[in-house]
C-alpha positions, -999 to +999 in steps of 0.1 A: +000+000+000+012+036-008+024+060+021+016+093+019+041+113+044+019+146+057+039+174+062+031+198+092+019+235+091+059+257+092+055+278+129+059+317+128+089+331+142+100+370+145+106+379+108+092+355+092+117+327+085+120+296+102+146+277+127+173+257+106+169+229+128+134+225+122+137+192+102+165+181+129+139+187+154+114+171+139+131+142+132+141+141+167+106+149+181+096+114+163+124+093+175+113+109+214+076+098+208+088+063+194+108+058+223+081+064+246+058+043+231+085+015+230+092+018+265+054+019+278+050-010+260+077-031+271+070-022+309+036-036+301+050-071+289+078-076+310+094-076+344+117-040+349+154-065+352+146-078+316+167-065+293+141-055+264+129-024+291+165-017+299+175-015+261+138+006+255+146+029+285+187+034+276+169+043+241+142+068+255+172+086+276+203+084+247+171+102+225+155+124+254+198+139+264+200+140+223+172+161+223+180+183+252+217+191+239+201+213+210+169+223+230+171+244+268+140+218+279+113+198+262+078+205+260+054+175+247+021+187+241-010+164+227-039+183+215-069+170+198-047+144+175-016+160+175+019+160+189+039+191+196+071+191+206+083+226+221+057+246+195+068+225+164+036+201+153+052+163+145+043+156+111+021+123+110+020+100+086+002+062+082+033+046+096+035+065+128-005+070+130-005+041+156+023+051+178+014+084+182-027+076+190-010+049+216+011+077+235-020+101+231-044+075+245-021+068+272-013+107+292-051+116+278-064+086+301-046+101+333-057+138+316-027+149+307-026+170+281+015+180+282+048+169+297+079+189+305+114+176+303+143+192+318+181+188+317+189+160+339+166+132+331+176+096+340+167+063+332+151+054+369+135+087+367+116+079+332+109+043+346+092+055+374+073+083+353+063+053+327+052+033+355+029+058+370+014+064+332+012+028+327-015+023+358-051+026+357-064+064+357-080+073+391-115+082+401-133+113+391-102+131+389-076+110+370-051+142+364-052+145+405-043+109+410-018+104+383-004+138+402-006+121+440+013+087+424+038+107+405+045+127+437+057+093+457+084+089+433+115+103+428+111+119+394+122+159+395+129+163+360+098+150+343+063+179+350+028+176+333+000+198+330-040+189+328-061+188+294-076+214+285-087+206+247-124+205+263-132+232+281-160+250+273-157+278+245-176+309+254-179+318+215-203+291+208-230+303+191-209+325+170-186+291+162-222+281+148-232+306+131-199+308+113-206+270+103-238+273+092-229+302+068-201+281+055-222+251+049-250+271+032-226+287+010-211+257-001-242+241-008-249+270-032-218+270-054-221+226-055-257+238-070-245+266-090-221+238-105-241+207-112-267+228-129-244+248-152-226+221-159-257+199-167-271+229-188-237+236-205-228+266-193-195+280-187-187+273-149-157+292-127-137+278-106-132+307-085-163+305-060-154+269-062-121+273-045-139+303-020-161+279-006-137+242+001-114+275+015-145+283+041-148+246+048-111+240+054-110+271+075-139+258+095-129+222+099-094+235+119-111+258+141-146+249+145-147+211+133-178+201+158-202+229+144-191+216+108-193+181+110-228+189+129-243+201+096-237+170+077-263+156+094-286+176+080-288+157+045-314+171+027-333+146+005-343+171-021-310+186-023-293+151-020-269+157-049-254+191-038-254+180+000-240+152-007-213+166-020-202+193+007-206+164+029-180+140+018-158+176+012-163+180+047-160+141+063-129+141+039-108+178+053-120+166+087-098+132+081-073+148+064-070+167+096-072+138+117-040+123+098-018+155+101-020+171+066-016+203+064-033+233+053-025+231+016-032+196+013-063+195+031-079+226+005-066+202-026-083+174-007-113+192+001-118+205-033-114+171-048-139+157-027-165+186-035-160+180-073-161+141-072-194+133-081-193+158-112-196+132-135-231+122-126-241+157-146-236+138-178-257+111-161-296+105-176-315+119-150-344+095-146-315+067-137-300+094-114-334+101-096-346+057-102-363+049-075-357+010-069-326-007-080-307-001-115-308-030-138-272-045-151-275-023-182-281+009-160-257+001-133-236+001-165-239+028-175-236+047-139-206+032-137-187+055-161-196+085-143-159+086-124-142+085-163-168+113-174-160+133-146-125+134-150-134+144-187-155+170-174-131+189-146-104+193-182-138+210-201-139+234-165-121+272-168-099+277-146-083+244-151-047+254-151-048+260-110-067+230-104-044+201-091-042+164-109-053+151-079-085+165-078-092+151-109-081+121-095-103+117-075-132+117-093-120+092-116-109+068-088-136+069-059-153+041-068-117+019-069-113-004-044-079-014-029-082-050-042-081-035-077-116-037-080-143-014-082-149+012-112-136+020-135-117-011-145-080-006-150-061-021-173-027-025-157-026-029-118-031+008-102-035+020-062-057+047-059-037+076-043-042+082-001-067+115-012-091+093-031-092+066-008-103+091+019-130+102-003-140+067-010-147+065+025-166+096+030-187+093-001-195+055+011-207+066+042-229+095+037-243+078+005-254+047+028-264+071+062-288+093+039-323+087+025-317+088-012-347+080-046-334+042-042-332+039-005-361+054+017-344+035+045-309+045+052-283+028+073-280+038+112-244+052+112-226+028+135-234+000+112-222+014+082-191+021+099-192-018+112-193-026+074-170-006+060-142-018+091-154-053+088-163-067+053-133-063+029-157-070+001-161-033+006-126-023-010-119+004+014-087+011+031-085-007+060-063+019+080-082+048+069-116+036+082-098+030+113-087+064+111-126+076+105-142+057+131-116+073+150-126+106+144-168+100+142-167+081+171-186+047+172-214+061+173-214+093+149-232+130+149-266+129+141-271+092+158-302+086+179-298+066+208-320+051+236-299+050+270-300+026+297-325+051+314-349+047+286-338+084+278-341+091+243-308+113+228-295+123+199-255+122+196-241+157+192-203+151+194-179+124+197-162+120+232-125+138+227-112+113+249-101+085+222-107+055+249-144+067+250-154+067+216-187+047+221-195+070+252-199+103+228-216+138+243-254+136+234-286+159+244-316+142+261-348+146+237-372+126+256-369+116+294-372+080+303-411+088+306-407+101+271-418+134+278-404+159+257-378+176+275-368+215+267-345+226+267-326+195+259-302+181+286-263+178+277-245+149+292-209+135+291-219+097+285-179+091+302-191+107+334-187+081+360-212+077+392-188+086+418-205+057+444-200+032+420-176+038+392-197+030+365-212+052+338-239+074+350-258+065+313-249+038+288-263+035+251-283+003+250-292+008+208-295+033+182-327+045+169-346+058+142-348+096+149-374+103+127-395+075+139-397+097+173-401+129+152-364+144+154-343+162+128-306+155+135-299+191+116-322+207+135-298+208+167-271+222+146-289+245+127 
């Protein structure tokens, strides 16, 4: 499989220019991280006087002194899905994806959400620092008891400092707003497109490249409000919200895996365009209600090679990147070299269109659509898409997704163990609670209607007993119960 390495966004410095260490530091950053996650792991498996942990801890402090000869201290932050190390964000790519999220997991489960590293550091020292991070988190307050635990040990040169990726943001409403323009906006120009093109007008690119701008700018600092909308899919305006949808699902994973700004606005404006094709569709088999005969289905099947044909016919085409046209030839590829269209010599679709392959296959099967008055509940579709490789999709990437949805994704409607009735607003950022997302009570466990609705943390324990105050039991039809998923966005 292909490996796409994601670069990170440069920082600013006085003047404008950049250290000439940076790539020095970054490499060093990811040796530090990998050396972490080495050593946690092998105190896990084996007793401190076996000589794996002594060769993973000499490693962690040869790289950690390394380190600290070029920089005064080290500062490792982890926010959201990323890695800083003293300001500079570690690039991530698929290789290091996994040890990364397994060092994030780790200091996020005892609420830690940085680590300081002075001159001094020893091997004991880190040992007993690892230790303490490799025990269960505490109570109702597992940054306090990871703090009281650490405090018995010797460690002076190792600090942390609590979370705070989820504290509450006082500009809410205008984060919404903001989102919801965004969205609208985009819907428009997708409109504005399909239709010229369908009529044969000349169509810009400009508003185009406005709009995946607005949605890339809204996925890095408001990417709960964003992703909110999508579940607002619109059956009459399927085809256009369809298509800012799977722009959206695909920046937001492209964020997820590191890329940076640049490479998420190619990506998103890919992923906008990818369905243009389907403009030089019939539209009675577009808009068939039931399922497309072989001869049909053949002939849907060429709209990825017509699209591609059509982004060359679009002005503008000179600033508009291969791999957006890409993208809307290869979609519909699978990573078993099947799918459509057919290739003649063996051919991997690159790492952008297999991310849109994954957000086109899951909002196409969670929305009602002309051939499918009953959609898919969420959480299955992601269950399929992880679990049957019949499916073609990348395996990694759908990790990634599930990942960054949750298990149980915006927009779900889910009966709790109180016989509440919620609807799932956003996924838990703590990634060891990704089936406990945070959800607003609808209807109370007498189902009476209850308004305002009622916010809760699904990870919030009962302090007397430990356990989860409220536990999904199954998901639901919202509309059955007369809910609108976009209405609690919008």
């Amino acid at each position: 499989m292909t490996e796409q390495t994601l670069s990170a966004e440069p920082r600013a410095y006085p003047g404008g220019g950049a250290p000439t260490d940076e790539r020095g530091l970054q490499r060093r950053g990811r040796d530090f991280l990998f050396a972490i996650a080495a050593a946690l792991r092998s105190l896990q498996l084996y007793p401190l006087e076996n000589q794996a942990v002594v060769n993973s801890l000499g490693e962690l402090e040869s790289i950690a002194l390394e380190l600290l000869g070029v920089e005064e201290h080290i500062t490792l932050r982890f926010v959201g899905d990323f890695f800083f190390v003293n300001d500079l964000r570690l690039r991530i790519d698929l290789h290091s994806y996994a040890t990364y999220g397994a060092v994030g997991r780790a200091l996020a489960g005892h609420g830690i959400g940085e680590v300081e590293v002075t001159a001094g550091v020893t091997a004991p020292e880190w040992t007993a620092f690892l230790a303490v991070v490799n025990t269960a988190p505490g109570g109702d307050d597992p940054f306090g008891a990871f703090l009281e635990r650490l405090g018995r040990t010797s460690v002076v040169h190792l600090s942390v400092a609590p979370d705070r990726e989820s504290e509450p943001d006082p500009r809410d409403d205008e984060a919404r707003r903001m989102a919801k323009r965004a969205y609208a906006q985009t819907v428009a120009v997708a409109r504005e497109v399909m239709t010229g093109l369908r009529m044969g007008r000349g169509v810009s690119l400009r508003p185009v490249k406005r709009a995946v701008q607005s949605i890339v700018d809204q996925v890095l600092s408001n990417e709960a409000s964003i992703m909110g909308l999508t579940s607002l899919r619109d059956y009459d305006e399927y085809t256009f919200t369809h298509s800012v949808n799977v722009c959206i699902f695909s920046v937001a994973l492209g964020k997820k895996l590191g890329f940076h700004k640049s490479q998420l606005y190619e990506l998103g404006l890919g992923a906008l365009l990818h369905d243009v094709g389907k403009v030089r569709m019939p539209v009675d088999l577009i808009n068939k209600a039931g399922p497309l005969t072989e001869p049909e289905f053949a002939v849907l099947k060429e709209h990825p090679a017509e699209g591609l044909m059509q982004l060359f016919e679009m002005r503008g085409l000179a600033e508009l990147p291969l791999r957006a046209m890409l993208m809307a030839y290869e979609h519909h590829m699978k990573v078993d070299q099947t799918g459509y269209p057919r290739s003649i010599r063996p051919r991997n679709p690159t790492v952008f269109s297999r991310i849109v392959a994954i957000a086109d296959g899951f909002d196409a099967a969670t929305t009602k659509r002309s051939y499918q008055a009953q959609p898919w509940p969420p959480e299955k579709v992601l269950q399929e898409m992880r679990d049957n490789p019949e499916r073609g999709f990348d395996p990694l990437l759908v990790k990634a997704f599930i990942s960054m949805t949750g298990i149980y994704p915006v927009g779900s409607a889910v009966i709790l163990d109180t016989f509440e009735l919620a609807l799932v607003t956003a996924r838990n950022p703590r990634p060891e609670a990704l089936h406990q997302p945070i959800v607003q009570v609808v209807y109370d466990g007498f189902g009476v209607r209850v308004d305002p609705p009622l916010t809760y943390d699904l990870s919030e324990l009962d302090p007397a007993t430990g356990k989860p105050l409220r536990t999904i039991i199954k998901t639901t039809d919202p509309e059955r119960y007369g809910i609108h998923a976009g209405d609690f966005f919008v």
